[in-house]
C-alpha positions as semicolon CSV with decimal commas, in nm:
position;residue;x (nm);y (nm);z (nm)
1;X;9,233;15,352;-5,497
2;X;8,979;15,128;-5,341
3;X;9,031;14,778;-5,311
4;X;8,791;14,501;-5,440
5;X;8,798;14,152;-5,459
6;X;9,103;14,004;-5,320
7;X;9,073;13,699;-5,581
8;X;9,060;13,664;-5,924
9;X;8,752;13,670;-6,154
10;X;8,671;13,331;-6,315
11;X;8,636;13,324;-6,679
12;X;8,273;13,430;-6,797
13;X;8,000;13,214;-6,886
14;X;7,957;13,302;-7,203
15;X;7,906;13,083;-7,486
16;X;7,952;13,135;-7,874
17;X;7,560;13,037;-7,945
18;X;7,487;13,349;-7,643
19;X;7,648;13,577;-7,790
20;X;7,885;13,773;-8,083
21;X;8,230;13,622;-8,079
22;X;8,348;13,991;-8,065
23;X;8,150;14,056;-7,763
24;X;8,273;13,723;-7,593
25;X;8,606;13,794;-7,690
26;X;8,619;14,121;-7,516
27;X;8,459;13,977;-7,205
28;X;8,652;13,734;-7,179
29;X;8,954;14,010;-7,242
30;X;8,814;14,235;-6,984
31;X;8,813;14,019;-6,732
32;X;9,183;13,880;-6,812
33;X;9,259;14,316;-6,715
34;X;9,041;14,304;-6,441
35;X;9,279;13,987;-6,310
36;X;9,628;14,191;-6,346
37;X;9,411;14,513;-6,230
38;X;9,422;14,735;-6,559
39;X;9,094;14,855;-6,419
40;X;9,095;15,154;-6,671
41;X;9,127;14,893;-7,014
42;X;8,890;14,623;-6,766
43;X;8,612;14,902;-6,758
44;X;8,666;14,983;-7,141
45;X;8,627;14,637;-7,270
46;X;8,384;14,516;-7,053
47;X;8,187;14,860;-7,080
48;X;8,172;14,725;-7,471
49;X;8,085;14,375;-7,431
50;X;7,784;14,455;-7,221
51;X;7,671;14,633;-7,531
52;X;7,670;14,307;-7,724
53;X;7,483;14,143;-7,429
54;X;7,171;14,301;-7,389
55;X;6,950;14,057;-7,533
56;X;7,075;13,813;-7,251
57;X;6,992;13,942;-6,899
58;X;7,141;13,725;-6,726
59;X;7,499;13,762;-6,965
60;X;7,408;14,117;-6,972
61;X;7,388;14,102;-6,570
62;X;7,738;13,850;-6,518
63;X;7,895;14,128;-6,773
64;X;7,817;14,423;-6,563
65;X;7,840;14,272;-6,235
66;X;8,265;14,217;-6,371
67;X;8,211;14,593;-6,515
68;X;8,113;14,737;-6,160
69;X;8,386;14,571;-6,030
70;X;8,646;14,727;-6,261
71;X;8,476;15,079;-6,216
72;X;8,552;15,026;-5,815
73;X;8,910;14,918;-5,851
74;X;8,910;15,235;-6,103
75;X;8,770;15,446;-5,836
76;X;8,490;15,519;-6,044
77;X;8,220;15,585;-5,758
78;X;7,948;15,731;-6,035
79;X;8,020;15,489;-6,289
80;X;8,011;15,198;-5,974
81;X;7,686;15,327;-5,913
82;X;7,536;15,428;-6,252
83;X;7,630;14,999;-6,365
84;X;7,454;14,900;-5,986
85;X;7,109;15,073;-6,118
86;X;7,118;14,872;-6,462
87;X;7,181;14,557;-6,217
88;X;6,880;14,622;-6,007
89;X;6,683;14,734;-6,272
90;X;6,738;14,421;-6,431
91;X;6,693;14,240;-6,170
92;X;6,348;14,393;-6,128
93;X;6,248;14,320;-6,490
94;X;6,396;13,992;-6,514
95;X;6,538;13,831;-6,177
96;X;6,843;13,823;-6,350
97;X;7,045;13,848;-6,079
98;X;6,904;13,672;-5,839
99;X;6,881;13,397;-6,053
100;X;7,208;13,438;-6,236
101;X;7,481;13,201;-6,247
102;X;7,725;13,479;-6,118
103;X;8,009;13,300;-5,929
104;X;7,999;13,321;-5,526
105;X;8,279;13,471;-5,531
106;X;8,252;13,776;-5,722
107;X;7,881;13,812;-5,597
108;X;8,053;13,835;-5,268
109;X;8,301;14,127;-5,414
110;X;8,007;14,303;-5,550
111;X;7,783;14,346;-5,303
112;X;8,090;14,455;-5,070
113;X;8,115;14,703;-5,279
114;X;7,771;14,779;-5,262
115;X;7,801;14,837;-4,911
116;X;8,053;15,072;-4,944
117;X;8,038;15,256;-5,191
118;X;7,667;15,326;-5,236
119;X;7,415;15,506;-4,957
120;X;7,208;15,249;-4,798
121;X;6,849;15,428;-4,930
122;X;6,995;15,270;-5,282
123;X;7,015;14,908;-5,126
124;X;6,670;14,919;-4,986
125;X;6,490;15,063;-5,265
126;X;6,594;14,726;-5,428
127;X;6,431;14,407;-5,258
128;X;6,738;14,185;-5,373
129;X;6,977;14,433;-5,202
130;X;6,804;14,563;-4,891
131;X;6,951;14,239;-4,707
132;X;7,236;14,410;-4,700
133;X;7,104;14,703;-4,499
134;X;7,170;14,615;-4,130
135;X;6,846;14,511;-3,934
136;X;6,716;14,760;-3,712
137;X;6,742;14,537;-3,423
138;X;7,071;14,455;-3,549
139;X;7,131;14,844;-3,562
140;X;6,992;14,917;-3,129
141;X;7,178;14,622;-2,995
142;X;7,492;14,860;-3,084
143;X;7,442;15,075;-2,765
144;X;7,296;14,977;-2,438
145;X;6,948;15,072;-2,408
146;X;6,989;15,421;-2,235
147;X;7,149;15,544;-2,538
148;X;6,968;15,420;-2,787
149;X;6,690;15,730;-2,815
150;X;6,965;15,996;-2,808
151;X;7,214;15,796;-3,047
152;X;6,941;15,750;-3,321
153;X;6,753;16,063;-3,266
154;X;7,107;16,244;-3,338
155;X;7,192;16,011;-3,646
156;X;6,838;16,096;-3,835
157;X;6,896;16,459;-3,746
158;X;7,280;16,425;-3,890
159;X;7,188;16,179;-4,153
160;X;6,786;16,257;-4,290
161;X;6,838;16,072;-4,574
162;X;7,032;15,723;-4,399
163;X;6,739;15,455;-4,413
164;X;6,928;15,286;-4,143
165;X;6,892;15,521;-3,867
166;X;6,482;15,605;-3,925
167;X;6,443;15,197;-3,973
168;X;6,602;15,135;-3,615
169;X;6,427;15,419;-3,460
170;X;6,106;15,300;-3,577
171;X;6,180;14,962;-3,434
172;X;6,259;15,160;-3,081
173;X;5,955;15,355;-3,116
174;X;5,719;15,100;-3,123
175;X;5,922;14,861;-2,880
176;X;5,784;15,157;-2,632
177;X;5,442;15,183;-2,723
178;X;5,494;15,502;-2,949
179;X;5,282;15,394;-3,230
180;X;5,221;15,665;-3,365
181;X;5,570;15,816;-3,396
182;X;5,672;15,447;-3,518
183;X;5,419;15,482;-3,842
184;X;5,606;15,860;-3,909
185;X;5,930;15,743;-3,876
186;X;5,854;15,367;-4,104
187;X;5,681;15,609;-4,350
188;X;5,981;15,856;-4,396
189;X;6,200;15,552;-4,434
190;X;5,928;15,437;-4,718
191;X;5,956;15,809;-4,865
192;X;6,350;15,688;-4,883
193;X;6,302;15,393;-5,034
194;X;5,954;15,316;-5,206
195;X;5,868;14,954;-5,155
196;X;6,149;14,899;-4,868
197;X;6,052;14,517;-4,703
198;X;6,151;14,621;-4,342
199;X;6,008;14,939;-4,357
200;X;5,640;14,788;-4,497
201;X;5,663;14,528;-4,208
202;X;5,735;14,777;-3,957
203;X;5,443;14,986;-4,038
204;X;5,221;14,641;-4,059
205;X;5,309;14,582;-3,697
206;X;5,194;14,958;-3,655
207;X;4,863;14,844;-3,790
208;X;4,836;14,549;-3,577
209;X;4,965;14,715;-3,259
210;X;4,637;14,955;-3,312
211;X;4,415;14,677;-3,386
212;X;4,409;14,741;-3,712
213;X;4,370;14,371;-3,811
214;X;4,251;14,393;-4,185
215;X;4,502;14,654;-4,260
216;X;4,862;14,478;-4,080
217;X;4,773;14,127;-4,209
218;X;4,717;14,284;-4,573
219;X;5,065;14,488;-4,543
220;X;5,251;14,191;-4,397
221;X;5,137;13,951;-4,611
222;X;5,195;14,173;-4,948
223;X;5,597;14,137;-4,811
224;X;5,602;13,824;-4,632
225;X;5,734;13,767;-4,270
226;X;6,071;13,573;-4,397
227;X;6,283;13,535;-4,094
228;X;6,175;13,797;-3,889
229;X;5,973;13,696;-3,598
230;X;5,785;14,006;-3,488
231;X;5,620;14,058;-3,810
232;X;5,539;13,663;-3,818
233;X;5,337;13,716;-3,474
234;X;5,168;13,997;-3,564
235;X;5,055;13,860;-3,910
236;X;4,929;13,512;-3,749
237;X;4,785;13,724;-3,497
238;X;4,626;13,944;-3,702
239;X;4,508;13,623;-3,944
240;X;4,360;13,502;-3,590
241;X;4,186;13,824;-3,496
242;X;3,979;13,783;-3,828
243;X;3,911;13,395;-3,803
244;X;4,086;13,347;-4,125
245;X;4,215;12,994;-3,983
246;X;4,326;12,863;-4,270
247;X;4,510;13,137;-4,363
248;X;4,652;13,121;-4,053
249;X;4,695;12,775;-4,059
250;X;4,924;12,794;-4,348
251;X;5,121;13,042;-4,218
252;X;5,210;12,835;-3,951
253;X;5,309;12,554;-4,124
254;X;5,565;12,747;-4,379
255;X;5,759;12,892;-4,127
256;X;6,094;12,828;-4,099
257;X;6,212;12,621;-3,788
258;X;6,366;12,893;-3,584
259;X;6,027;13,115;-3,607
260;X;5,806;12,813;-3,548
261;X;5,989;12,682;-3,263
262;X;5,940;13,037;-3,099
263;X;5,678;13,016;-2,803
264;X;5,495;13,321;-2,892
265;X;5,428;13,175;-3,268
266;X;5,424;12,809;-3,075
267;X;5,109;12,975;-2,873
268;X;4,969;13,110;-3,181
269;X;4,972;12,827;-3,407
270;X;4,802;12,580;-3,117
271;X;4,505;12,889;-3,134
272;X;4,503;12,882;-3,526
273;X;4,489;12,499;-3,517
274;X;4,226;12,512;-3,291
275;X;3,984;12,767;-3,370
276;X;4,001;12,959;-3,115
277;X;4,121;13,350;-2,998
278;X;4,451;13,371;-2,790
């Protein structure tokens, strides 16, 4: 049996003016068996109350966040995953988790879970979720550099359908200059998972590393740069390239700290400010 969160689950946040009193009841219920691990009579009850939720995403969300939960101490791998997609799905439609008043705690169990249980292409079809695919950096500092090529090249061969392995060897690929195989191996990773954040950015540094200006700064920008400091440079550089200084400027200033105080995006902000090509 697998084992989730080591902690209970605090009473749900559920209010009689939300929701049915027989709905609320049973949540509440189903998460008093999810506590003393009757996962079987936790996944009934809470299966139910979700049913009396769904004109509250957020509820809705909080109910079958505890439901996944239930269906992973129940070893319930399909049902785990079948409740994840109504999750994503609503946070897609409504931000719902995201923006949910789910406790730390048991957002901390679920996405655990997550990890485990479900195949990393399903995180990073999901923007919420695909921070919890490893980094492809994160993913090449595992083996020295020698073995990087032959330790990737053998996990995408082993694993086609891992977005983890083509991510990082996308990342090596164009750390070498291989555009070109860089691009395939981003766009296979896309063909995983449509809309995937590291794989756009990757290919937008494929676009700027050909000159491509128009075409990286339009990718990178449609997904942001958040923390990661190669796709920062190449956007302000590509923003530069086109004498879109304001742009540029902008970009500079909303950085965080830790990209900003880089001296590669240092360099490229005193250009933008300036008016003038690096």
């Amino acid at each position: 049996m697998l084992t989730v969160a080591a902690t209970a689950l605090a009473a749900a946040a559920v209010t009689a003016q939300a929701a049915h009193p027989f709905y609320e009841d049973l949540l509440r219920r189903g998460t008093e068996d999810f506590n003393r691990r009757d996962y079987e009579k936790a996944v009934r009850r809470l299966r139910i109350a979700c049913f009396g939720l769904l004109e509250e995403p957020q509820l809705l969300t909080e109910g079958l966040t505890r439901l996944a939960l239930a269906q992973a101490g129940a070893n319930d791998r399909a049902g785990f995953a079948a409740t994840f997609q109504r999750i994503a799905e609503l946070e897609e439609r409504f931000a719902a988790y995201s923006g949910g008043t789910l406790s730390g705690e048991s957002r901390a169990a679920f996405e655990a879970m997550a990890v485990r249980l479900l195949p990393p292409a399903t995180l990073a079809a999901s923007p919420v979720f695909s921070r919890l695919v490893p980094a492809p950096a994160e993913i090449l500092s595992q083996w020295p550099p020698a073995k990087r090529r032959k330790e990737l090249e053998k996990r995408v061969h082993q694993e086609p359908d891992d977005i983890r392995w083509r991510l990082a060897l996308a990342e090596l690929e164009l750390g070498e200059g291989r555009v070109g195989a860089a691009w395939a191996q981003a766009d296979a990773a896309l063909t995983l998972a449509p809309g995937n954040v590291q794989a756009r950015r990757l290919r937008g540094r494929v676009l700027a590393a050909q000159g491509k200006w128009a075409a990286a700064a339009q990718e990178l920008a449609a997904v942001g740069v958040d923390t990661d400091p190669e796709a920062a440079k190449m956007l302000l550089l590509a923003l530069i390239r086109l004498e879109r200084w304001e742009e540029a400027e902008r970009l500079a200033a909303s950085l965080p700290a830790s990209l900003a105080a880089r001296d590669e995006v240092r360099a490229l902000a005193a250009a933008a400010a300036a008016r003038r090509q690096p």
